[in-house]
C-alpha positions in Angstrom: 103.7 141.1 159.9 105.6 141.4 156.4 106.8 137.8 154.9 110.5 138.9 155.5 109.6 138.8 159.3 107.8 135.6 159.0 110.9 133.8 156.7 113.4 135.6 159.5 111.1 133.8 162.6 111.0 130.7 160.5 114.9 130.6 160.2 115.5 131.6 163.6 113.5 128.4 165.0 114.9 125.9 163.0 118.4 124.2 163.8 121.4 124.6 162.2 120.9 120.9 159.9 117.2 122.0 159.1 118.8 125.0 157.6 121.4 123.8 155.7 118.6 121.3 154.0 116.5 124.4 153.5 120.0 126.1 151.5 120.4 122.6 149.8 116.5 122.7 148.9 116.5 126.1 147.1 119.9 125.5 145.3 119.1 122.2 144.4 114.9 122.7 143.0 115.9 126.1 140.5 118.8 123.4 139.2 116.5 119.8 138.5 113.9 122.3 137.4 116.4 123.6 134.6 117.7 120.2 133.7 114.4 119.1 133.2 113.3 122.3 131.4 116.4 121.5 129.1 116.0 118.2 128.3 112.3 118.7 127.0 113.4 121.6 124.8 116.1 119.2 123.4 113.3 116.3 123.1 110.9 119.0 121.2 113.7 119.9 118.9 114.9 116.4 118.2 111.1 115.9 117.2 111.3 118.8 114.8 114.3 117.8 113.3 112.8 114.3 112.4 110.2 115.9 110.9 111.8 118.3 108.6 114.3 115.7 107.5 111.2 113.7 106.5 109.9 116.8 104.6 113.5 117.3 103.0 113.2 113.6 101.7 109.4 114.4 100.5 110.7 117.4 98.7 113.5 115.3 97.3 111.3 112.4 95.8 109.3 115.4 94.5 111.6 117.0 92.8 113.0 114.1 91.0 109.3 113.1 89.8 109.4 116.7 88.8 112.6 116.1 86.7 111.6 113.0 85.3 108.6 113.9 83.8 106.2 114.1 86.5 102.5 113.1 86.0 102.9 111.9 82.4 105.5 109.4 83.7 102.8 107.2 85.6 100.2 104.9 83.5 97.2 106.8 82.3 94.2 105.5 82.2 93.2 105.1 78.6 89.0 105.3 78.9 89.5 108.2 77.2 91.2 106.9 74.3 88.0 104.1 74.6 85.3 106.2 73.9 84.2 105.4 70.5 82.5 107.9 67.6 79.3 106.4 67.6 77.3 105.7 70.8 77.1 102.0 71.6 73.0 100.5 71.3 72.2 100.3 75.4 69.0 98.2 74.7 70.4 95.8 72.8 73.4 95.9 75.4 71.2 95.4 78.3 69.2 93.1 77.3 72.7 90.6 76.8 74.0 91.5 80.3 70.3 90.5 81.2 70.2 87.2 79.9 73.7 86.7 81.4 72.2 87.3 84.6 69.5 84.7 83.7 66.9 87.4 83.3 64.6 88.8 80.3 64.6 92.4 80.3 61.2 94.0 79.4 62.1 97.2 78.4 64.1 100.2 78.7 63.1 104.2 78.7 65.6 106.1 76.7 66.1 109.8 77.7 67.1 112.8 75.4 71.2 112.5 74.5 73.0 115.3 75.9 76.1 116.6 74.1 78.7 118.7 76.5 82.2 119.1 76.2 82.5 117.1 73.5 80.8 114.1 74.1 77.6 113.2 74.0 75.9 110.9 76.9 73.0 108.9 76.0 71.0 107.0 79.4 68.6 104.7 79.6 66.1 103.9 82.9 65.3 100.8 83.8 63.1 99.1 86.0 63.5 95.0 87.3 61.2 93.6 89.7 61.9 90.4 91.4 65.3 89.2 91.0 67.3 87.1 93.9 70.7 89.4 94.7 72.5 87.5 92.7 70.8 87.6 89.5 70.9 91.4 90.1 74.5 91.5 91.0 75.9 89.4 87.9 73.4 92.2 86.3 75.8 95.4 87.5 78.6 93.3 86.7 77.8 93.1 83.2 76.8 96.6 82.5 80.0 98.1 84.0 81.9 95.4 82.2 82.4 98.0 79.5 84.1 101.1 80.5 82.1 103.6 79.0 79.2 102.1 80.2 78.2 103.2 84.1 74.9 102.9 86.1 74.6 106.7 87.0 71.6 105.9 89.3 70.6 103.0 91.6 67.6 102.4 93.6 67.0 98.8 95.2 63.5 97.9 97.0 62.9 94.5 98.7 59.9 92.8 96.6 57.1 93.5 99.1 55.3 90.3 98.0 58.4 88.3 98.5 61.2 89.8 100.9 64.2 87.4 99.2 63.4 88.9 95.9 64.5 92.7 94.2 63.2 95.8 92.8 65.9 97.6 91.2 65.4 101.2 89.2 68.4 102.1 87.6 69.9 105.1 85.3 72.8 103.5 82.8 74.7 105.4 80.3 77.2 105.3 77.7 79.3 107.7 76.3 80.7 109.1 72.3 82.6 111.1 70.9 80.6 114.1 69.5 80.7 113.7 65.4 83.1 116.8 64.0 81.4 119.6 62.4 82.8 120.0 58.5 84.3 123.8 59.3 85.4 123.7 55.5 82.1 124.3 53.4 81.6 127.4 55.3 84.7 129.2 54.4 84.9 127.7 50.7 82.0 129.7 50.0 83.6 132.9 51.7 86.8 132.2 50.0 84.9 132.4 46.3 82.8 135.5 46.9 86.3 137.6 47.2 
């Protein structure tokens, strides 16, 4: 038996108000369906449109920081500008930010300077054992007081004689300007050989 013969027996037994809700049924599901259908599309495009209006306004405000100059119209940061031409003494400026912590430091291991770019970066390691957090955090604050000064390394241990005290190994550096070669004797003798 086909499904047109089972939807034809179907019709046949039900009465005459049964079928006009059956006719109401299939006119009326195809039409909420559509309205529903509809009215998410128009949701989905009113979301769309929100969002490229706030892209439009982005694009705006980006096109007038453009215009006015862009980047170089916000503050700079002037560390740059900071760094000096001689490198600034780190054990004689550690052992101040140590005594400000209330602290002697014993002693400081200076590694090779390294020039890139520049600049030259001179470190320092250090080691302090036994210091309450507080000591050792008015330490840090001290050495990074200074902008061109920066702990570039920090290991902290809790003193295994004493679990309220520190060990701290730390890498600290400073930063110069990289003294200007004299390009000018070089082509003076050049210049009187011709």
């Amino acid at each position: 038996m086909a499904i047109t013969d089972k939807a034809r027996d179907y019709w046949d037994r039900i009465s005459p108000r049964e079928r006009r809700l059956v006719v109401i049924a299939a006119v009326a599901v195809p039409i909420v369906l559509a309205l529903w259908l509809g009215l998410e599309i128009k949701d989905g495009l009113k979301t769309i449109e929100a969002k490229n209006a706030r892209m439009r306004q982005a694009l705006v405000v980006l096109a007038d920081l453009k215009a006015r100059g862009g980047v170089a119209a916000q503050p700079k940061d002037d560390v740059l500008a900071q760094i000096p031409k001689e490198p600034l003494s780190l054990d004689t400026y550690l052992s101040n930010a140590a005594e400000k912590a209330g602290f002697t430091l014993k002693g400081t291991s200076p590694r090779n300077p390294v020039t890139r770019d520049g600049y030259i970066t001179e470190s320092v390691n250090i080691s302090v054992d036994d210091l309450d957090v507080e000591k050792l955090k008015v330490f840090l604050a001290e050495i990074e007081k200074e902008k061109i000064v920066v702990v570039t390394h920090l290991t902290i241990n809790r003193d295994r004689s004493d679990k309220s005290k520190l060990d701290a190994r730390l890498d600290v550096s400073t930063f110069a300007h990289e003294p200007v070669k004299d390009a000018g004797s070089g082509s003076a003798g050049s210049g009187q050989g011709g």
